[in-house]
N, C-alpha and C positions, 0 to 999 in steps of 0.2 A: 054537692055533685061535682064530678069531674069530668071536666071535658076533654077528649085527647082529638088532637087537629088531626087530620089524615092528610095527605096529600092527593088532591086531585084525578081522581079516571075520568077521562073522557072517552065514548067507545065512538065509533062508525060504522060505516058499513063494513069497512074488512080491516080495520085498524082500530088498537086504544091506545090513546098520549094518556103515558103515567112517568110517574119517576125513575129514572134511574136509579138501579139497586147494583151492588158490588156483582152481584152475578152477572152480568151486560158490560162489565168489562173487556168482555177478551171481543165478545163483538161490538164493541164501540171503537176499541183501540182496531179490529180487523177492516171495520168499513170508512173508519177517520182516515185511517195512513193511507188519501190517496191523493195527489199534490193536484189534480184538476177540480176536487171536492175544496181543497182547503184554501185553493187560491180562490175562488168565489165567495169567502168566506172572510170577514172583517180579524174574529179572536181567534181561529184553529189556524195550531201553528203544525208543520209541516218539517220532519217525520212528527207522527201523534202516535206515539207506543203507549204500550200496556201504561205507565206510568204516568200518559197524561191524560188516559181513562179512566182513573183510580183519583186523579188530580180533580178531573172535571165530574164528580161522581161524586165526592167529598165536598167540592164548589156547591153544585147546584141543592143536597140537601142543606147548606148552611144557607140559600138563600133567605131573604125576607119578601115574603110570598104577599107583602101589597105591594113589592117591588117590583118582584122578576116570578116566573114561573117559568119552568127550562122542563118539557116533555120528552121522553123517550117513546121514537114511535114507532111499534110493534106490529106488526103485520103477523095476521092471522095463521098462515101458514106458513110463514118463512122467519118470524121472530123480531130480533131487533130490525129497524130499517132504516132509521134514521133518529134526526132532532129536532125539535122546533122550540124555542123558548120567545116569550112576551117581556119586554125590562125598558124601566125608567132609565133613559139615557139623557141625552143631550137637547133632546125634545119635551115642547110642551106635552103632549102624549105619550103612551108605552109605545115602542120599537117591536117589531117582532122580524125574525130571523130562522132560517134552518136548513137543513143539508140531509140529504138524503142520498146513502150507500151506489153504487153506480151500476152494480150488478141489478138494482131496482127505477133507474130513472125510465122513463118514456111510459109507466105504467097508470100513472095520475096519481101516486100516493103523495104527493107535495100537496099537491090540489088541497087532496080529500082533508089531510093533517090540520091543512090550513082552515080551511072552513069548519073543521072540529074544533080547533081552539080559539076561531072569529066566535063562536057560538061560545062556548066556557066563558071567555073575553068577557061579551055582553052581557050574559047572563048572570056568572058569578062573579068576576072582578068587576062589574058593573062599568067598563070602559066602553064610549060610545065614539069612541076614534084611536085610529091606530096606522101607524107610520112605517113605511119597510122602506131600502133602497137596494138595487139592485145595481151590481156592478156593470157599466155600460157593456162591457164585452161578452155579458152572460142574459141575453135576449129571453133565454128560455126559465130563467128565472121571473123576469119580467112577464110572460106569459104565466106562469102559476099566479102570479097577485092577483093580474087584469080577471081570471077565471076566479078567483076567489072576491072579486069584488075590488079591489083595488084601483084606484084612478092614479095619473100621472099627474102630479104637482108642475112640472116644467120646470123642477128647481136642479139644479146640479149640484152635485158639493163633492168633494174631496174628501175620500174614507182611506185611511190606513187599513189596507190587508197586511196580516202577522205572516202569512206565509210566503207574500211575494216578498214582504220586506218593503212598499213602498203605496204611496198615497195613490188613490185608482178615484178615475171619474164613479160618482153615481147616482143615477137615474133615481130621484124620489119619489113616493107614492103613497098616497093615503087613503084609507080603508074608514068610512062615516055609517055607525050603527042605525 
């Protein structure tokens, strides 16, 4: 018998985190290239053209999926919307991270994204703890975790953002199944 792996749907109420497929390039590269999305952001560098959508698109299916899992998240009626990916970093736990288009923030689809793949998380990679940090200057990301479950560790650390080009305070937080 053969078994062929799929990658992962997760659905919600108005969103599903699945892969990134070459077709979400031109709206990956249209909602990335925006320097207030990518300076809150650790790895997206800033401009982010077609080329580093096709780049990050070929990244995320090479991943190793006990590793990292990197979702594209789709909104029901307006299509791509964002990202949110889970990955073995520097932590004894997976890290999770994501960014969402600007023309969609203040609507709760961080939230919702987040609590869709807190659930895949537990359920199917079977992780019972998970780590984000939130750049001090960016409160409203810190607000999506607390809503998603996340607590404040009181820990600080120094993260290289690719966009600013330089190490940024941030606020860590961890998420117990």
């Amino acid at each position: 018998m053969c078994v062929i792996e799929t990658s992962p749907v997760v659905e919600t109420r108005r969103l599903v985190l699945r892969a990134p497929a070459s077709q979400d390039v031109p709206a990956i590269a249209r909602l990335a290239n925006d320097h207030d999305i990518a300076r809150m952001t650790k790895r997206m560098p800033h401009p982010f053209g077609q080329g580093d959508a096709q780049d990050f698109v070929i990244a995320v299916a090479a991943q190793n999926p006990a590793r990292a899992m990197t979702f594209l998240i789709e909104h029901e009626d307006h299509g791509p919307v964002g990202v949110i990916g889970l990955f073995k970093d520097e932590d004894r736990v997976p890290e999770t991270g994501y960014w969402i288009g600007r023309e969609f923030w203040g609507r709760g689809l961080a939230t919702e994204a987040l609590e869709g793949a807190l659930v895949w998380a537990s359920k199917r990679w079977k992780r019972r703890a998970l780590v984000a940090g939130h750049f001090a200057d960016n409160p409203a990301s810190g607000r999506v975790l607390e809503k998603a479950g996340f607590l404040y560790t009181g820990e600080m650390r120094r993260a290289f953002s690719r966009a600013r080009k330089a190490d940024i305070d941030t606020r860590m937080m961890v998420w117990l199944a």
